[in-house]
C-alpha positions in Angstrom: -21.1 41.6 83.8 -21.5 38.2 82.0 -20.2 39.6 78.5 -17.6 41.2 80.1 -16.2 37.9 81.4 -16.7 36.2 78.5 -15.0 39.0 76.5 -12.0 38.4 78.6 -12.2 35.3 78.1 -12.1 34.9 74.5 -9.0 37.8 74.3 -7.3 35.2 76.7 -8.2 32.5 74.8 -7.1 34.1 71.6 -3.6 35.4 73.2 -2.6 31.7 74.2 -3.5 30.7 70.6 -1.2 33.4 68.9 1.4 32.7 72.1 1.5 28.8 70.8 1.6 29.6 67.4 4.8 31.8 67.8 6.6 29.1 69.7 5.9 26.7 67.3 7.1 28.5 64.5 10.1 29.5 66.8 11.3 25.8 67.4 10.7 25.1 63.8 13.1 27.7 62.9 15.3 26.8 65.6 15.3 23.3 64.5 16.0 24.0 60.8 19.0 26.1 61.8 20.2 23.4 63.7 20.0 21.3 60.5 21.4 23.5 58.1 24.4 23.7 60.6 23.8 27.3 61.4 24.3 28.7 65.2 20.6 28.7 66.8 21.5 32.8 68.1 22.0 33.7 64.2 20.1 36.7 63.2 17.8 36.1 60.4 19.4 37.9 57.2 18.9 37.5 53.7 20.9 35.1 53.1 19.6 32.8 56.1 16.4 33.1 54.9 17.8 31.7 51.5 19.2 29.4 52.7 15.9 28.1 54.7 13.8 28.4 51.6 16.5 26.5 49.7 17.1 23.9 52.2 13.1 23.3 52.5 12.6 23.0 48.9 15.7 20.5 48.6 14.1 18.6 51.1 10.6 18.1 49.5 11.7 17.4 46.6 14.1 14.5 48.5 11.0 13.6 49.8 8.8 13.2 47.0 11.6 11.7 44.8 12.9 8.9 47.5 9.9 8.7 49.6 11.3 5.4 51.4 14.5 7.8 52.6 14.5 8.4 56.5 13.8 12.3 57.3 17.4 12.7 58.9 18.8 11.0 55.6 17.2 13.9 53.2 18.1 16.7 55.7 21.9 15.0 55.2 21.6 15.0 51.3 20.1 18.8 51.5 22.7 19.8 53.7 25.3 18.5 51.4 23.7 20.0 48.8 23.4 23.6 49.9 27.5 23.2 51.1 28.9 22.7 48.0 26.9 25.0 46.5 28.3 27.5 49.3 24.7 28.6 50.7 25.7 27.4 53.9 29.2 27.4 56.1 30.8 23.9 55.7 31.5 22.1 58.7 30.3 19.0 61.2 28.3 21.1 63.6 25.1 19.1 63.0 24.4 15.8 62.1 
């Protein structure tokens, strides 16, 4: 009876790890299309995905260039970056 209850246990355990671990990586994709300037709804395509990867890249290196620039400061730079390259739609949607 004992190892049954701690069976269940663990499995709950272990679903509220994978549960917290998908949120997080939920809001950090929700956050990064809200940085790129992208609708938070958009389906992840190709080219989103790209654009992610780019965008993440662009912002370490920002980072390990200019490490005294403020976090929203690269995110600007790497936005304006990935614009006028044309990876992502231009407009003032996110600051």
């Amino acid at each position: 009876m004992e190892l049954t209850h701690i069976a269940l246990l663990i499995a709950i355990a272990l679903l509220l790890v994978v549960s917290v671990a998908f949120l997080f990586s939920h809001i950090q994709r929700r956050q990064l299309r809200k940085a790129l300037g992208l609708s938070a709804l958009n389906a992840n395509t190709v080219q989103t995905k790209a654009a992610f990867q780019l965008f993440a890249d662009t912002d370490l290196q920002l980072g390990q260039t200019f490490p005294g620039v403020s976090k929203d400061r690269r995110r600007a730079v790497a936005r304006k970056i990935l614009r006028d390259q044309g990876l992502i739609p231009r407009g003032d949607s996110a600051v």
